[in-house]
C-alpha positions in Angstrom: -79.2 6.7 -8.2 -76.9 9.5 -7.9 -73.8 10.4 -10.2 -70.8 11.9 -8.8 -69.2 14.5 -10.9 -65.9 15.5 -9.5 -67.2 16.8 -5.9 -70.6 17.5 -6.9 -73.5 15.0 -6.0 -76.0 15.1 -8.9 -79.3 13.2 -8.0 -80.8 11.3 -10.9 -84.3 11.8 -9.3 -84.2 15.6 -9.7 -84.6 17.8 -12.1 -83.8 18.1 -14.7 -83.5 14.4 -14.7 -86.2 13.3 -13.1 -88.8 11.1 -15.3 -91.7 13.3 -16.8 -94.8 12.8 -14.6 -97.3 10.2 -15.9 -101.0 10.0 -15.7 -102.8 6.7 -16.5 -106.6 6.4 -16.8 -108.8 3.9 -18.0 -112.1 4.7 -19.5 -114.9 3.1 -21.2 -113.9 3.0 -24.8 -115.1 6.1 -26.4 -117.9 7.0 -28.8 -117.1 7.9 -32.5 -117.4 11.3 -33.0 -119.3 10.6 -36.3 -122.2 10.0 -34.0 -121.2 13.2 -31.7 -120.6 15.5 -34.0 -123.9 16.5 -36.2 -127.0 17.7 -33.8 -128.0 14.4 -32.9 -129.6 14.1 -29.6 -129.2 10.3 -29.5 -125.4 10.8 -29.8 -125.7 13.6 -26.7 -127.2 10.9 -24.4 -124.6 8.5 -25.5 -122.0 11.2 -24.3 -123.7 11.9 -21.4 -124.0 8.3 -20.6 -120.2 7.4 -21.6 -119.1 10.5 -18.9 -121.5 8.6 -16.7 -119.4 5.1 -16.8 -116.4 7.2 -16.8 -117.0 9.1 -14.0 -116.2 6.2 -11.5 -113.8 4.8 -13.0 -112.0 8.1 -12.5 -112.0 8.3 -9.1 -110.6 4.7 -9.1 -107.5 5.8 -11.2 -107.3 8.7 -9.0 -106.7 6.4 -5.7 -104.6 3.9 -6.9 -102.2 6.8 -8.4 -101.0 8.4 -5.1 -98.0 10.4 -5.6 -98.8 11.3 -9.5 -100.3 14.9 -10.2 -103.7 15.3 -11.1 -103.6 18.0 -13.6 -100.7 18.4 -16.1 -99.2 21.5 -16.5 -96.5 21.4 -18.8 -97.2 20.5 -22.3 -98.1 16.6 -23.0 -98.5 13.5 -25.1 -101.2 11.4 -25.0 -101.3 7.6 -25.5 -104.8 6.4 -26.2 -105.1 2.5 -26.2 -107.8 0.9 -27.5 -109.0 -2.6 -26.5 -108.7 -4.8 -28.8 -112.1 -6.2 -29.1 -113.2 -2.2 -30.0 -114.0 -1.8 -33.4 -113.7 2.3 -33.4 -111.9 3.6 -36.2 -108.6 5.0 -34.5 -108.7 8.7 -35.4 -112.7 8.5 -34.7 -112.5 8.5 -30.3 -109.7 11.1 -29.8 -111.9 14.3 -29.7 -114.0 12.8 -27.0 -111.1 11.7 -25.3 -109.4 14.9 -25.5 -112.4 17.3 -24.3 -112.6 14.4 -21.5 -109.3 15.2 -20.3 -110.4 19.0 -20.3 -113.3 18.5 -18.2 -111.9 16.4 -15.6 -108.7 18.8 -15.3 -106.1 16.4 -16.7 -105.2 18.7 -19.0 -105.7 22.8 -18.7 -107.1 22.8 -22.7 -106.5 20.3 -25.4 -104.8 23.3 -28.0 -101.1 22.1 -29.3 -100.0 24.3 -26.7 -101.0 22.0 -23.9 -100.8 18.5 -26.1 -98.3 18.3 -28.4 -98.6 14.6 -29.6 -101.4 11.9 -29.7 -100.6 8.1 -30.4 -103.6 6.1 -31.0 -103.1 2.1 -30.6 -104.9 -1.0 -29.8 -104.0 -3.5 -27.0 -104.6 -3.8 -23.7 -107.4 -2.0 -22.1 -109.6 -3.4 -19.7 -112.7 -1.1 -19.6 -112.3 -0.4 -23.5 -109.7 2.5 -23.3 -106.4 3.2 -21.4 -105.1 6.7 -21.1 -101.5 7.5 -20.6 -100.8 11.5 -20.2 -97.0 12.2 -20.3 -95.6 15.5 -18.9 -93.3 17.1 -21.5 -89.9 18.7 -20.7 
Protein backbone atom coordinates (compact mmCIF):
# COMPACT_ATOMS: atom_id res chain seq x y z
CA UNK A 1 0.00 0.00 0.00
CA UNK A 2 1.49 3.21 -0.75
CA UNK A 3 0.18 6.86 0.17
CA UNK A 4 0.64 9.71 -2.10
CA UNK A 5 1.50 12.90 -0.51
CA UNK A 6 1.47 15.73 -2.96
CA UNK A 7 4.26 14.26 -5.48
CA UNK A 8 5.93 12.19 -3.11
CA UNK A 9 5.35 8.28 -3.06
CA UNK A 10 5.57 7.15 0.55
CA UNK A 11 5.58 3.22 0.85
CA UNK A 12 3.72 1.85 3.81
CA UNK A 13 6.20 -1.20 3.82
CA UNK A 14 9.15 1.01 4.70
CA UNK A 15 10.41 2.45 7.39
CA UNK A 16 9.47 3.99 9.45
CA UNK A 17 6.24 2.31 8.81
CA UNK A 18 6.96 -0.86 8.27
CA UNK A 19 5.47 -3.49 10.93
CA UNK A 20 8.08 -4.26 13.80
CA UNK A 21 9.63 -7.64 13.04
CA UNK A 22 8.09 -10.69 14.85
CA UNK A 23 9.55 -13.84 16.13
CA UNK A 24 7.25 -16.78 17.11
CA UNK A 25 8.51 -19.86 18.89
CA UNK A 26 6.94 -22.59 20.49
CA UNK A 27 8.53 -24.48 23.26
CA UNK A 28 7.80 -27.05 25.72
CA UNK A 29 6.07 -25.30 28.60
CA UNK A 30 8.79 -24.23 30.99
CA UNK A 31 9.89 -25.40 34.40
CA UNK A 32 9.17 -23.24 37.50
CA UNK A 33 11.96 -21.58 38.65
CA UNK A 34 11.13 -22.54 42.27
CA UNK A 35 12.53 -25.83 41.20
CA UNK A 36 15.65 -24.05 39.27
CA UNK A 37 16.51 -21.74 41.45
CA UNK A 38 18.04 -23.26 44.82
CA UNK A 39 21.17 -25.81 44.16
CA UNK A 40 19.08 -28.58 43.19
CA UNK A 41 20.61 -30.99 40.88
CA UNK A 42 17.25 -32.60 40.04
CA UNK A 43 15.97 -29.19 38.90
CA UNK A 44 19.46 -28.88 36.64
CA UNK A 45 18.51 -32.13 34.78
CA UNK A 46 15.09 -30.97 34.31
CA UNK A 47 16.64 -27.85 32.61
CA UNK A 48 18.88 -29.69 30.74
CA UNK A 49 16.22 -31.94 29.66
CA UNK A 50 13.51 -29.06 28.84
CA UNK A 51 16.57 -27.31 26.48
CA UNK A 52 16.77 -30.91 25.13
CA UNK A 53 12.81 -30.97 23.93
CA UNK A 54 13.35 -27.47 22.96
CA UNK A 55 16.11 -27.74 20.94
CA UNK A 56 14.12 -29.31 17.92
CA UNK A 57 11.47 -27.59 18.18
CA UNK A 58 13.63 -24.61 17.45
CA UNK A 59 14.89 -25.48 14.44
CA UNK A 60 11.33 -26.23 13.29
CA UNK A 61 10.23 -22.50 14.09
CA UNK A 62 13.34 -21.47 12.52
CA UNK A 63 12.20 -23.08 8.90
CA UNK A 64 8.79 -22.38 8.75
CA UNK A 65 9.76 -18.45 9.59
CA UNK A 66 11.63 -17.65 6.35
CA UNK A 67 11.96 -14.04 5.89
CA UNK A 68 11.77 -13.10 9.78
CA UNK A 69 15.19 -12.31 11.57
CA UNK A 70 16.76 -14.62 13.83
CA UNK A 71 18.16 -12.43 16.51
CA UNK A 72 16.45 -9.13 17.55
CA UNK A 73 18.30 -6.29 17.75
CA UNK A 74 16.29 -3.43 18.77
CA UNK A 75 14.67 -3.46 22.05
CA UNK A 76 11.51 -6.02 22.44
CA UNK A 77 8.42 -7.35 24.10
CA UNK A 78 7.83 -10.67 24.80
CA UNK A 79 4.46 -12.49 24.77
CA UNK A 80 4.73 -15.80 26.66
CA UNK A 81 1.53 -17.97 26.22
CA UNK A 82 0.90 -20.67 28.24
CA UNK A 83 -1.20 -23.72 27.33
CA UNK A 84 -4.02 -23.95 28.97
CA UNK A 85 -3.76 -27.35 30.43
CA UNK A 86 -0.29 -25.90 32.21
CA UNK A 87 -0.72 -25.40 35.67
CA UNK A 88 2.70 -23.06 36.18
CA UNK A 89 2.12 -20.12 38.16
CA UNK A 90 2.46 -17.20 35.49
CA UNK A 91 5.32 -15.15 36.82
CA UNK A 92 7.11 -18.72 37.84
CA UNK A 93 8.43 -19.77 33.81
CA UNK A 94 9.62 -16.33 32.53
CA UNK A 95 13.32 -16.51 33.81
CA UNK A 96 13.80 -19.73 32.03
CA UNK A 97 12.15 -18.43 29.14
CA UNK A 98 14.12 -15.33 29.07
CA UNK A 99 17.77 -16.93 29.60
CA UNK A 100 16.30 -19.39 26.67
CA UNK A 101 16.00 -16.59 24.39
CA UNK A 102 19.66 -15.49 25.39
CA UNK A 103 21.13 -18.78 24.65
CA UNK A 104 19.65 -19.39 21.39
CA UNK A 105 20.41 -15.70 20.13
CA UNK A 106 16.85 -14.35 19.98
CA UNK A 107 17.62 -11.84 22.03
CA UNK A 108 21.43 -10.20 22.58
CA UNK A 109 20.67 -10.23 26.75
CA UNK A 110 17.50 -10.25 28.62
CA UNK A 111 18.42 -6.65 30.69
CA UNK A 112 15.42 -3.86 30.21
CA UNK A 113 17.72 -2.56 27.70
CA UNK A 114 17.05 -5.34 25.24
CA UNK A 115 13.27 -6.33 26.66
CA UNK A 116 11.32 -3.81 27.64
CA UNK A 117 7.91 -5.63 28.34
CA UNK A 118 6.81 -9.23 29.17
CA UNK A 119 3.05 -10.30 28.93
CA UNK A 120 2.43 -13.61 30.40
CA UNK A 121 -1.06 -15.38 29.33
CA UNK A 122 -2.63 -18.67 28.86
CA UNK A 123 -4.23 -19.99 25.62
CA UNK A 124 -3.14 -21.58 22.79
CA UNK A 125 0.00 -23.36 22.80
CA UNK A 126 0.62 -26.56 21.32
CA UNK A 127 3.83 -27.88 22.78
CA UNK A 128 3.00 -26.11 26.22
CA UNK A 129 4.42 -22.54 25.48
CA UNK A 130 4.31 -20.09 22.49
CA UNK A 131 6.74 -17.29 22.23
CA UNK A 132 6.02 -14.11 20.37
CA UNK A 133 9.31 -11.58 20.33
CA UNK A 134 8.24 -8.13 18.99
CA UNK A 135 10.87 -5.71 17.62
CA UNK A 136 10.48 -2.31 19.23
CA UNK A 137 10.68 1.07 17.35
Amino acid sequence: MTLQLSDAVVSTVDAPFAPPPVIVLDLPAPISVNKLRRVDWLGNRRSKTWRIKAEPLVHWSHSKRRGQPKCMTTPAEILIVLADRCNLDPDNGIKMILDYLVLIEVIQDDSKRFVRRVIVEYGDAPEGCRVHVRGLA
